[in-house]
mmCIF entry with sequence, helices, sheets and N, C-alpha, C, O atoms, coordinates in Angstrom:
data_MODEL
# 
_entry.id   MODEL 
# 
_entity.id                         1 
_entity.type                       polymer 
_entity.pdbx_number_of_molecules   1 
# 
_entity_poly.entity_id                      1 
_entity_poly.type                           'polypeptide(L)' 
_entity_poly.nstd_linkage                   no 
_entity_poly.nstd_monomer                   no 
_entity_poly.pdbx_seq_one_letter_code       
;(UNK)(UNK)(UNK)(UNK)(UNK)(UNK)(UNK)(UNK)(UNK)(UNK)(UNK)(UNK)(UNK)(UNK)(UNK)(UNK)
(UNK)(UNK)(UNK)(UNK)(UNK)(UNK)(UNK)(UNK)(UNK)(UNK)(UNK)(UNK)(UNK)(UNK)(UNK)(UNK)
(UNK)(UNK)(UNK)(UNK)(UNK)(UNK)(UNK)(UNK)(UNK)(UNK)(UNK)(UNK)(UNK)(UNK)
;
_entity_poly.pdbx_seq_one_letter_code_can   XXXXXXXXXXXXXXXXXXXXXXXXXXXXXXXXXXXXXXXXXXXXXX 
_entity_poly.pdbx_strand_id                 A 
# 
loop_
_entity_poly_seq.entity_id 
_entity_poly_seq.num 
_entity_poly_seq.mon_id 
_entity_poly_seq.hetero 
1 1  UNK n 
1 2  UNK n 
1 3  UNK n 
1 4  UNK n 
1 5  UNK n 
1 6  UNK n 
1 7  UNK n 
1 8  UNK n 
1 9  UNK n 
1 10 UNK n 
1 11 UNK n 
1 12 UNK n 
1 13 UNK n 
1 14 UNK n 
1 15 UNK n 
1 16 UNK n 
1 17 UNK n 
1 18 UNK n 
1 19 UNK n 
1 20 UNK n 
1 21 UNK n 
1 22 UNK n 
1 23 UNK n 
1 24 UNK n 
1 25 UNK n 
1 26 UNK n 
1 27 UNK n 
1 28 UNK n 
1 29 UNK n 
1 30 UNK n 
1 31 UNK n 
1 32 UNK n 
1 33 UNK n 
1 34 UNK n 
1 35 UNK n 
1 36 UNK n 
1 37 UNK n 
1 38 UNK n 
1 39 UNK n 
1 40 UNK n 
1 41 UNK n 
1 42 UNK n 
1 43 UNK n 
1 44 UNK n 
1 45 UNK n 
1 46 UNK n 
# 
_struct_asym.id          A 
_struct_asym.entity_id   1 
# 
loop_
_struct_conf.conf_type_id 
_struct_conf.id 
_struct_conf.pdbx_PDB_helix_id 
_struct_conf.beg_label_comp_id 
_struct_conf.beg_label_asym_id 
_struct_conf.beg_label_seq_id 
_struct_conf.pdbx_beg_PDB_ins_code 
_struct_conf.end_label_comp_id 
_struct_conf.end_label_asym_id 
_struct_conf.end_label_seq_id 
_struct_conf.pdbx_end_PDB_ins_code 
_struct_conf.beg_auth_comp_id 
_struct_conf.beg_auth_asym_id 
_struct_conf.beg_auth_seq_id 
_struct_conf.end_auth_comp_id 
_struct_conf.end_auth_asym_id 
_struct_conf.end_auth_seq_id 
_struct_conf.pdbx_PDB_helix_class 
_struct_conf.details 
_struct_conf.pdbx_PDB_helix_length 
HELX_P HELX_P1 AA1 UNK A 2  ? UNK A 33 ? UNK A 2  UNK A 33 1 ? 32 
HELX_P HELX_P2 AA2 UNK A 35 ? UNK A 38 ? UNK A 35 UNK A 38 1 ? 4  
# 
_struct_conf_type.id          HELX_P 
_struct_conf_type.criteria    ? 
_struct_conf_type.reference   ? 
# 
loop_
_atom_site.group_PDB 
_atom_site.id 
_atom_site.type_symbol 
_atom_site.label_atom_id 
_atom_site.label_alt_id 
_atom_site.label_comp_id 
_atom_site.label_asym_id 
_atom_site.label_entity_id 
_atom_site.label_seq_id 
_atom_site.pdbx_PDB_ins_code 
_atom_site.Cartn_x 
_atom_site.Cartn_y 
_atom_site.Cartn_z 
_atom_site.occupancy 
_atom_site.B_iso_or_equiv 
_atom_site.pdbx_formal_charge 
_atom_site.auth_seq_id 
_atom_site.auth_comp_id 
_atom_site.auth_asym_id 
_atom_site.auth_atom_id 
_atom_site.pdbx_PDB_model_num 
ATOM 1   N N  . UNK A 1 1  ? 151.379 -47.628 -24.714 1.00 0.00 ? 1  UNK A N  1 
ATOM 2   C CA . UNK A 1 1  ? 152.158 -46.458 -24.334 1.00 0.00 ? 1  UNK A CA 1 
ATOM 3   C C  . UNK A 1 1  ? 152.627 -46.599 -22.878 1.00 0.00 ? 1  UNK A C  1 
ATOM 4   O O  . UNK A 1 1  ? 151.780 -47.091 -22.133 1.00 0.00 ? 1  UNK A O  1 
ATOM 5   N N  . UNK A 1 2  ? 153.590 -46.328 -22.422 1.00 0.00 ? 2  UNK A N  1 
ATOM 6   C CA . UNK A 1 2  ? 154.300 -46.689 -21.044 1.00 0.00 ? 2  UNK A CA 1 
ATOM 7   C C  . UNK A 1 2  ? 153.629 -45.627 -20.133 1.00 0.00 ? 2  UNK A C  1 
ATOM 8   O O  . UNK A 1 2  ? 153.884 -45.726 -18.932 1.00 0.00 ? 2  UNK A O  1 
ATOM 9   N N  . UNK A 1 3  ? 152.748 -44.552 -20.563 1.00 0.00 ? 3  UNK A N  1 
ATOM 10  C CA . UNK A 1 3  ? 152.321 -43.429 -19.488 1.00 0.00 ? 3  UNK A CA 1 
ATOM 11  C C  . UNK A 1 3  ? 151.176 -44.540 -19.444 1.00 0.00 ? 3  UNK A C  1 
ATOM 12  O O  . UNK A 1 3  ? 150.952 -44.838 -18.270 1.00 0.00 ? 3  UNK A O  1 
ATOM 13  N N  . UNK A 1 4  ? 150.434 -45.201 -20.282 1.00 0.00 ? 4  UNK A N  1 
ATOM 14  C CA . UNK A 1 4  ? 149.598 -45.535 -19.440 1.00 0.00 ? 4  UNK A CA 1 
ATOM 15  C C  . UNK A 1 4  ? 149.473 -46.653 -18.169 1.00 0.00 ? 4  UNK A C  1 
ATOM 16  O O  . UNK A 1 4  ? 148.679 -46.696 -17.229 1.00 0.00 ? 4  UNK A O  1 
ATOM 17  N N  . UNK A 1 5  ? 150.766 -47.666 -18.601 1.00 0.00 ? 5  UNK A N  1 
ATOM 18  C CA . UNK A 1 5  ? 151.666 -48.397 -17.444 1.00 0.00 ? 5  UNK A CA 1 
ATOM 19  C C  . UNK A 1 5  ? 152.068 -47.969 -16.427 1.00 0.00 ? 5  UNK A C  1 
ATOM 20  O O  . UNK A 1 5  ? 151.910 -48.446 -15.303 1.00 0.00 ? 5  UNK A O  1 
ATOM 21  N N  . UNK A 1 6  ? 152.757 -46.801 -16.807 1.00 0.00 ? 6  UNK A N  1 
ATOM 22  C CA . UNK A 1 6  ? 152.759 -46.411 -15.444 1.00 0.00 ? 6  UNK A CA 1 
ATOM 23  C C  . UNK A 1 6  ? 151.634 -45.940 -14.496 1.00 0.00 ? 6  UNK A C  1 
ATOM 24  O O  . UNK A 1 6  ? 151.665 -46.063 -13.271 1.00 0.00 ? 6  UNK A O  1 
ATOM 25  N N  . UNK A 1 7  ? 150.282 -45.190 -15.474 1.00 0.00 ? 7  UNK A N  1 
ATOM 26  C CA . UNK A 1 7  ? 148.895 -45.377 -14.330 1.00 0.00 ? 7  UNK A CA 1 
ATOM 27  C C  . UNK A 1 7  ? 148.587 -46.707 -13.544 1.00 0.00 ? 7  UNK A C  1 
ATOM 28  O O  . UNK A 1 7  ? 148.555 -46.968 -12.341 1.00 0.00 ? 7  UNK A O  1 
ATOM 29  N N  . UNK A 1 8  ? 148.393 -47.373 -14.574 1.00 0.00 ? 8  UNK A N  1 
ATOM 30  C CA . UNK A 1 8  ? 147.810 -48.788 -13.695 1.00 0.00 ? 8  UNK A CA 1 
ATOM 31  C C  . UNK A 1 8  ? 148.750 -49.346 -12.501 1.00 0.00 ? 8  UNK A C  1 
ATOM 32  O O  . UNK A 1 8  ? 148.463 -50.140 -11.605 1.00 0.00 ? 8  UNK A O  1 
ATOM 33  N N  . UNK A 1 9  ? 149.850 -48.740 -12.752 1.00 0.00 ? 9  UNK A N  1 
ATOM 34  C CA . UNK A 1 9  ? 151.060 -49.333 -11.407 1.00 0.00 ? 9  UNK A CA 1 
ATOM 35  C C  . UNK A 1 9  ? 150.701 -48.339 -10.142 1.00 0.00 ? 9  UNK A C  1 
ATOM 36  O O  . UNK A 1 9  ? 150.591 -48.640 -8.953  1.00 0.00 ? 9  UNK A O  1 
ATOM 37  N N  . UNK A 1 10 ? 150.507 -46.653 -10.987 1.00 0.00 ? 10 UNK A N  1 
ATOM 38  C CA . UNK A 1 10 ? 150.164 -46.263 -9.761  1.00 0.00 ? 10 UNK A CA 1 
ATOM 39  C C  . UNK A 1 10 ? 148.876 -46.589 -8.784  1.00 0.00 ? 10 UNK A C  1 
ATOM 40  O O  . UNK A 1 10 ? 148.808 -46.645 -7.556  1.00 0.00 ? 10 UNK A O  1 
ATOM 41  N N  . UNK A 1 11 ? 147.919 -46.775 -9.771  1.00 0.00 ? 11 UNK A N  1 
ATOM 42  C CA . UNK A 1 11 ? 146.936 -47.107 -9.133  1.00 0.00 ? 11 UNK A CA 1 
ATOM 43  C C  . UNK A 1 11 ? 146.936 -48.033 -8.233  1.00 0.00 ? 11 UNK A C  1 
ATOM 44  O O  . UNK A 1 11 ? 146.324 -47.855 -7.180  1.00 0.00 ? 11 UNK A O  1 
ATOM 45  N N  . UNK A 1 12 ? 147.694 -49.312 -8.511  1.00 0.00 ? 12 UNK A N  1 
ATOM 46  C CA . UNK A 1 12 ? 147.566 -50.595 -7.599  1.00 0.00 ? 12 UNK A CA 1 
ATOM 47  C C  . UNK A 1 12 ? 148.047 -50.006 -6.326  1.00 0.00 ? 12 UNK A C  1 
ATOM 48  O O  . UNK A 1 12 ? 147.522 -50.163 -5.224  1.00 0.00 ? 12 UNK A O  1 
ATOM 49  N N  . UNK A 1 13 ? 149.584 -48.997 -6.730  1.00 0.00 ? 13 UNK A N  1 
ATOM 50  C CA . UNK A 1 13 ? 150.242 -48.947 -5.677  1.00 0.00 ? 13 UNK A CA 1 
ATOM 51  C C  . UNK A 1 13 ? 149.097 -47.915 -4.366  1.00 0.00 ? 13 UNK A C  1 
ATOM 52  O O  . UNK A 1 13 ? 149.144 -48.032 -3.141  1.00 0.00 ? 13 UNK A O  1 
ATOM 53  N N  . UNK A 1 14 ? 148.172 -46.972 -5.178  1.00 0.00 ? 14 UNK A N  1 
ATOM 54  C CA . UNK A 1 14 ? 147.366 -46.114 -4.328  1.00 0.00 ? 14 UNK A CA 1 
ATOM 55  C C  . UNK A 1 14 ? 146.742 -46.708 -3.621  1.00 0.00 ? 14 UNK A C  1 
ATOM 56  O O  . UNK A 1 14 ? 146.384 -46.245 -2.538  1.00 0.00 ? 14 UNK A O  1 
ATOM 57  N N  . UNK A 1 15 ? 146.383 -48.105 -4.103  1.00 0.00 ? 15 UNK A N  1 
ATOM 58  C CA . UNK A 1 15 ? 145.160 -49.227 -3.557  1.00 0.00 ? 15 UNK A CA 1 
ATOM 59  C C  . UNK A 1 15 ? 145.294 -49.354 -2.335  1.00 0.00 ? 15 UNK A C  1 
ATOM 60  O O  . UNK A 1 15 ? 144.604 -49.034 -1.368  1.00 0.00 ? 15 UNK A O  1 
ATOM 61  N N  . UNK A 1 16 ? 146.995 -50.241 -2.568  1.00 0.00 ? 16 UNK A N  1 
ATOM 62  C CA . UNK A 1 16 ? 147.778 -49.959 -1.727  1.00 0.00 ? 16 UNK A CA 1 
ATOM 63  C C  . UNK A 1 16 ? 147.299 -49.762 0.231   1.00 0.00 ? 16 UNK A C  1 
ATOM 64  O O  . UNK A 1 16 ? 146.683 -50.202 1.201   1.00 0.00 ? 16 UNK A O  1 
ATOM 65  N N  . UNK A 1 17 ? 148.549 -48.332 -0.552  1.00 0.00 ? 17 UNK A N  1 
ATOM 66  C CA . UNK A 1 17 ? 148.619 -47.254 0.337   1.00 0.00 ? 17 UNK A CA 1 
ATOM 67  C C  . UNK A 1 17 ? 146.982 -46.876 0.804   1.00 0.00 ? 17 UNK A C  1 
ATOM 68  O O  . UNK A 1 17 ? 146.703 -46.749 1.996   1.00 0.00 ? 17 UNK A O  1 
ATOM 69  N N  . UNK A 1 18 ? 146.588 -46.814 0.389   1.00 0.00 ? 18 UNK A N  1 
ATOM 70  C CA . UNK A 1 18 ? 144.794 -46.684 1.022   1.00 0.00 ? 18 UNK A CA 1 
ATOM 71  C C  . UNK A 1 18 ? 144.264 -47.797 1.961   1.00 0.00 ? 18 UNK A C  1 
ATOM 72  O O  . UNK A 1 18 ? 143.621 -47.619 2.995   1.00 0.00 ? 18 UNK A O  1 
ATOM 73  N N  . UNK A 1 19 ? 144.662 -49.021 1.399   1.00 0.00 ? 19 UNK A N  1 
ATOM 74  C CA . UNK A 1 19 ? 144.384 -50.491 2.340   1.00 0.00 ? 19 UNK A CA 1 
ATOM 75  C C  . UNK A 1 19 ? 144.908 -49.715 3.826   1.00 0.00 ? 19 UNK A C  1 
ATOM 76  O O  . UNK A 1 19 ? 144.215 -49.129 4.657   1.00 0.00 ? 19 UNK A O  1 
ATOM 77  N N  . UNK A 1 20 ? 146.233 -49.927 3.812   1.00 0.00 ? 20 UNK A N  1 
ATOM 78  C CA . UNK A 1 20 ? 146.974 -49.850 4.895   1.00 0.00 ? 20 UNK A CA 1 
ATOM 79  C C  . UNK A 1 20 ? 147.327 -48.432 5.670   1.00 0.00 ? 20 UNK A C  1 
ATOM 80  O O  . UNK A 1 20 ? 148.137 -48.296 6.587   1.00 0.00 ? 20 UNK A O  1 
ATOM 81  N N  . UNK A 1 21 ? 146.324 -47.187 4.922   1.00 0.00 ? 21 UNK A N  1 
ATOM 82  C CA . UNK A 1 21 ? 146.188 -46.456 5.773   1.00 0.00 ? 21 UNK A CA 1 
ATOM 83  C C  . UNK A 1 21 ? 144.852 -46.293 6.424   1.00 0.00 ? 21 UNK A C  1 
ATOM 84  O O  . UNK A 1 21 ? 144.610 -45.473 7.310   1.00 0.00 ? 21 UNK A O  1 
ATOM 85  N N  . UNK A 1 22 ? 143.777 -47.373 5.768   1.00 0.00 ? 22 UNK A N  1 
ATOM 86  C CA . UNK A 1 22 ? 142.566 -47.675 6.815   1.00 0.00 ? 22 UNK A CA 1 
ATOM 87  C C  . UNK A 1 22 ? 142.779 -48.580 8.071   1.00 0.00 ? 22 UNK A C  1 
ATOM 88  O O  . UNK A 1 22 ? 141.992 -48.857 8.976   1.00 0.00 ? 22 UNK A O  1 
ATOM 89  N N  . UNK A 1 23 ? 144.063 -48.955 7.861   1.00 0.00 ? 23 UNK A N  1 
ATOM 90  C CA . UNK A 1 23 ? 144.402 -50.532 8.968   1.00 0.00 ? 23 UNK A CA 1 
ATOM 91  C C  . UNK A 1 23 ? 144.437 -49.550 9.758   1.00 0.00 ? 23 UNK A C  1 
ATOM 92  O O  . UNK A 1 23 ? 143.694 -49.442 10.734  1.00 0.00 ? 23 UNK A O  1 
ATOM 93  N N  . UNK A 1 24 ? 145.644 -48.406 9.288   1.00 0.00 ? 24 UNK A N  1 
ATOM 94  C CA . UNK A 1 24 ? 146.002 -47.683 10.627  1.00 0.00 ? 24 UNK A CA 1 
ATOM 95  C C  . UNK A 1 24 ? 144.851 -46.608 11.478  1.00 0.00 ? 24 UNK A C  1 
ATOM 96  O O  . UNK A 1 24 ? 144.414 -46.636 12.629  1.00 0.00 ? 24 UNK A O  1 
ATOM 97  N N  . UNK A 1 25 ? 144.662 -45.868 10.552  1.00 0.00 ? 25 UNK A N  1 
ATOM 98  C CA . UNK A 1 25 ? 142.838 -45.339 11.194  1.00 0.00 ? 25 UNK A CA 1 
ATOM 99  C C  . UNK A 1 25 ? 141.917 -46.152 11.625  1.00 0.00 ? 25 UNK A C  1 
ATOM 100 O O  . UNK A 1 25 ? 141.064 -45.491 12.219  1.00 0.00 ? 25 UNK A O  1 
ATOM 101 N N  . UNK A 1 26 ? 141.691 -47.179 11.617  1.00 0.00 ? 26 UNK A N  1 
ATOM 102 C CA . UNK A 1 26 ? 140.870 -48.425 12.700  1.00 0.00 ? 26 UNK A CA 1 
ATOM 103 C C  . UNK A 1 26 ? 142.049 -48.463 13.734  1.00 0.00 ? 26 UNK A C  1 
ATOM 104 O O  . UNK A 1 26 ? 141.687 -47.991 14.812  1.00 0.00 ? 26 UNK A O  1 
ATOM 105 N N  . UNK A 1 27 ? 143.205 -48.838 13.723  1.00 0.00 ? 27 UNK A N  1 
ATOM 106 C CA . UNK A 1 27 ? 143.554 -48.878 14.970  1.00 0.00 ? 27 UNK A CA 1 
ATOM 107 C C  . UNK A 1 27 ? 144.016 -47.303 15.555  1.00 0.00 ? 27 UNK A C  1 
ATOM 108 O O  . UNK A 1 27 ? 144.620 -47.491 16.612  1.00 0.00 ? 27 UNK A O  1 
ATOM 109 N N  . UNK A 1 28 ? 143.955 -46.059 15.289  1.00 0.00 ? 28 UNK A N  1 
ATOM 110 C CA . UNK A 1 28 ? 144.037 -45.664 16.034  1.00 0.00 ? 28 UNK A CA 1 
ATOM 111 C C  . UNK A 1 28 ? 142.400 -45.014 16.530  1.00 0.00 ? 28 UNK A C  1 
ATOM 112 O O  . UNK A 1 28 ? 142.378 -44.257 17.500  1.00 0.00 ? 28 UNK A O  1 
ATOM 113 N N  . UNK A 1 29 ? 141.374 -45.283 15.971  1.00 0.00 ? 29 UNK A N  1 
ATOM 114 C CA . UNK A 1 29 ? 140.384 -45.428 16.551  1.00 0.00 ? 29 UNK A CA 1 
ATOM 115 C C  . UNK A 1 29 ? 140.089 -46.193 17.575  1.00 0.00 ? 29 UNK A C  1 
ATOM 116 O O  . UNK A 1 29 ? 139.390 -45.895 18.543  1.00 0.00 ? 29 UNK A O  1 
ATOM 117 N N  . UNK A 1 30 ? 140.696 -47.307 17.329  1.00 0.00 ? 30 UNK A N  1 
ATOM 118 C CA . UNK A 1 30 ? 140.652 -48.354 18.693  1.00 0.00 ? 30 UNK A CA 1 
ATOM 119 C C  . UNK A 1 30 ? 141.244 -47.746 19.777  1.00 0.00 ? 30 UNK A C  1 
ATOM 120 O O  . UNK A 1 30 ? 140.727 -47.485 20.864  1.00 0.00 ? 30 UNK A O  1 
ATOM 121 N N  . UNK A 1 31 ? 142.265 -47.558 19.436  1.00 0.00 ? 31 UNK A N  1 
ATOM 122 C CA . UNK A 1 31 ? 143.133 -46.769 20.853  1.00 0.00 ? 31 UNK A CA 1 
ATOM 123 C C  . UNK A 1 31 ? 142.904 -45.817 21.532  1.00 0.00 ? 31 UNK A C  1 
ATOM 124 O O  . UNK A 1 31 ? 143.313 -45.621 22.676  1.00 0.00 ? 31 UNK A O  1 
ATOM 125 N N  . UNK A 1 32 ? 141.591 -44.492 20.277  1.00 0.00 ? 32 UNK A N  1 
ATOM 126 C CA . UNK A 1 32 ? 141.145 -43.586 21.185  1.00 0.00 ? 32 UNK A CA 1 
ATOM 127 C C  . UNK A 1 32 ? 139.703 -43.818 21.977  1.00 0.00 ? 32 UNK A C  1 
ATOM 128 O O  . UNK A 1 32 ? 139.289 -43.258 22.992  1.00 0.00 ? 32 UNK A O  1 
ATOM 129 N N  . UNK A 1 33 ? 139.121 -44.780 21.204  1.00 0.00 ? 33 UNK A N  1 
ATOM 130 C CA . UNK A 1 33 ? 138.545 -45.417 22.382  1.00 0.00 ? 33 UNK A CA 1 
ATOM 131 C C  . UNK A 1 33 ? 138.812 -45.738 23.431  1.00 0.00 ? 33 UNK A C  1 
ATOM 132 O O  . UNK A 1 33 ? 138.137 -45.364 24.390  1.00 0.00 ? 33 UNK A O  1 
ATOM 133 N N  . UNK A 1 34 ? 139.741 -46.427 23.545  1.00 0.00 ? 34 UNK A N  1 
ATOM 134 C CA . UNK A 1 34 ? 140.321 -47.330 24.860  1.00 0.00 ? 34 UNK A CA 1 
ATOM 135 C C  . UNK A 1 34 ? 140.768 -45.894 26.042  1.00 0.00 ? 34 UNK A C  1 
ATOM 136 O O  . UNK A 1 34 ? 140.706 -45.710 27.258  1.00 0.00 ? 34 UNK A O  1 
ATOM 137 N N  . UNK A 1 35 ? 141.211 -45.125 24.856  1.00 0.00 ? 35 UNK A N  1 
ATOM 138 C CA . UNK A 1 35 ? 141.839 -44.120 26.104  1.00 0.00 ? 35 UNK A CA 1 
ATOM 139 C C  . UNK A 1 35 ? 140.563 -42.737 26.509  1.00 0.00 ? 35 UNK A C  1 
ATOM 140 O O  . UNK A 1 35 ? 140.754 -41.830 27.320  1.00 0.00 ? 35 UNK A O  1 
ATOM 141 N N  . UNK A 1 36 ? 139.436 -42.931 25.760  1.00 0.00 ? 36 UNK A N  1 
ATOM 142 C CA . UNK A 1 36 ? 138.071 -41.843 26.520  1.00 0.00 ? 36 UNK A CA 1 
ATOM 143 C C  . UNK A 1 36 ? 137.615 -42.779 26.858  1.00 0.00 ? 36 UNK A C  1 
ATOM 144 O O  . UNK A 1 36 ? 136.504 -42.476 26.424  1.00 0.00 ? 36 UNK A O  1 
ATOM 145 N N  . UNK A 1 37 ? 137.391 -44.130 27.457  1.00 0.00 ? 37 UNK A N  1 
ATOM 146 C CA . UNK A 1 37 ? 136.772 -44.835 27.971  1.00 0.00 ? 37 UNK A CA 1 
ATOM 147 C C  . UNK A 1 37 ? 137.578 -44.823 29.570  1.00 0.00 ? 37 UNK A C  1 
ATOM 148 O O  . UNK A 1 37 ? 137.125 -44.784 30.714  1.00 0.00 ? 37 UNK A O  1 
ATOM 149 N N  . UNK A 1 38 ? 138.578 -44.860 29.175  1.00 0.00 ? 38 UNK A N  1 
ATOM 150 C CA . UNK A 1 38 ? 140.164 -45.019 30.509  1.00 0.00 ? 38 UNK A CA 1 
ATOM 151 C C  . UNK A 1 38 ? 139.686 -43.390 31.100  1.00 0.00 ? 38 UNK A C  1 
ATOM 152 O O  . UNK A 1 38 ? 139.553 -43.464 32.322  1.00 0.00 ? 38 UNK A O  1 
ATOM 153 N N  . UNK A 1 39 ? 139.483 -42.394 30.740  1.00 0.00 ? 39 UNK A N  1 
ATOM 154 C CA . UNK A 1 39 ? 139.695 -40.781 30.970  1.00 0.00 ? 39 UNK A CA 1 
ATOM 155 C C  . UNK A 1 39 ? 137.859 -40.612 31.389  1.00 0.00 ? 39 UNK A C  1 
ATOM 156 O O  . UNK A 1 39 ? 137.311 -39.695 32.002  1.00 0.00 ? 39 UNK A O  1 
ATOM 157 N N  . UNK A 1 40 ? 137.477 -41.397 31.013  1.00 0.00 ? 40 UNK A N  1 
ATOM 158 C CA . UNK A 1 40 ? 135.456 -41.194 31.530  1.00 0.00 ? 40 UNK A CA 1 
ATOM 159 C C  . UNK A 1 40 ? 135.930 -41.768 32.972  1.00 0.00 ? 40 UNK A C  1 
ATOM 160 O O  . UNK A 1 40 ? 135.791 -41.128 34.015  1.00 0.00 ? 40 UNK A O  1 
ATOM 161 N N  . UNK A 1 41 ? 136.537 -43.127 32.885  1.00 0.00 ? 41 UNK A N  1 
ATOM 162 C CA . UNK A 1 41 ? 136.531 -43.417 34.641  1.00 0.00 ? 41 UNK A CA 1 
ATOM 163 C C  . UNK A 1 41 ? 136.705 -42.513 35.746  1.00 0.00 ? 41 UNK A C  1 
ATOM 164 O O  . UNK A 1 41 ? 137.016 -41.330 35.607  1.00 0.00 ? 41 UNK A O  1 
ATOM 165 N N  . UNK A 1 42 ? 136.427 -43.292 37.235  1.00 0.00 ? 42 UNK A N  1 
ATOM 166 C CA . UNK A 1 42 ? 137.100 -42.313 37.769  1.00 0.00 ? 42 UNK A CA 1 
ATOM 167 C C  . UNK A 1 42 ? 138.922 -42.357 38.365  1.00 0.00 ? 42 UNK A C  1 
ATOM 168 O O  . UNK A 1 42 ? 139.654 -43.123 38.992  1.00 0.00 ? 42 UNK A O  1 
ATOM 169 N N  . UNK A 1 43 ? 138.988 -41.218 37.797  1.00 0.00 ? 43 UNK A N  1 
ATOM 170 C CA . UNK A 1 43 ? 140.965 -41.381 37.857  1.00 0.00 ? 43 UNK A CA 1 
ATOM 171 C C  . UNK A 1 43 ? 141.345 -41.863 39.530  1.00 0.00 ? 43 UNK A C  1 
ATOM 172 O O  . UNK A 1 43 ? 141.844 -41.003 40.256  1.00 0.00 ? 43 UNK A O  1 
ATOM 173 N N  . UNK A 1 44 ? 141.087 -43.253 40.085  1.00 0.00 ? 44 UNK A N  1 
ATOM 174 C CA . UNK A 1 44 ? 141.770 -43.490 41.075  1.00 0.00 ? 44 UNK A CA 1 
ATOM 175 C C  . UNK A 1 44 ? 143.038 -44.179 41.015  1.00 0.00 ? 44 UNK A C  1 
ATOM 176 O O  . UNK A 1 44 ? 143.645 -44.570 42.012  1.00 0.00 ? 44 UNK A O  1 
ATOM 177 N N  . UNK A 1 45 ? 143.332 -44.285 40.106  1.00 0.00 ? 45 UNK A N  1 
ATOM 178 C CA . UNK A 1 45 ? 144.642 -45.016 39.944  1.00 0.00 ? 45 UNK A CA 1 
ATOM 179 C C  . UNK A 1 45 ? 145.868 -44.090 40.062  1.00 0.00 ? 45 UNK A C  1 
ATOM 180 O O  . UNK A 1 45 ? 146.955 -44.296 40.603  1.00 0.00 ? 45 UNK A O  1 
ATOM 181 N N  . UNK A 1 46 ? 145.398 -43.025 39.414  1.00 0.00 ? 46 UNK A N  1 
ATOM 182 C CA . UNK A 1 46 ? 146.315 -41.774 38.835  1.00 0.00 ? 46 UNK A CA 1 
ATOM 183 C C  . UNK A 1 46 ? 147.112 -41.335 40.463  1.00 0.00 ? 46 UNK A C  1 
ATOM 184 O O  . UNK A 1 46 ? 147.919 -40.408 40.525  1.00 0.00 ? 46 UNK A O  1 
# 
């Protein structure tokens, strides 16, 4: 039956989209690290 083709496509495609929205939540974890680590210093640069 093609409804169920079309599940298994969605699914891969959710896989997906889930892979590459953990890439992006690790990196913007990285970045808010970088920037409360930058904001703990003391602001002499500023």
């Amino acid at each position: 039956m093609p409804d169920e083709l079309e599940d298994e496509i969605d699914v891969e495609q959710t896989q997906t989209k889930l892979r590459e929205g953990l890439e992006t939540v690790k990196q913007l974890v990285e970045e808010t690290k970088s920037l409360l680590l930058s904001q703990s210093e003391p602001p002499e640069q500023a």
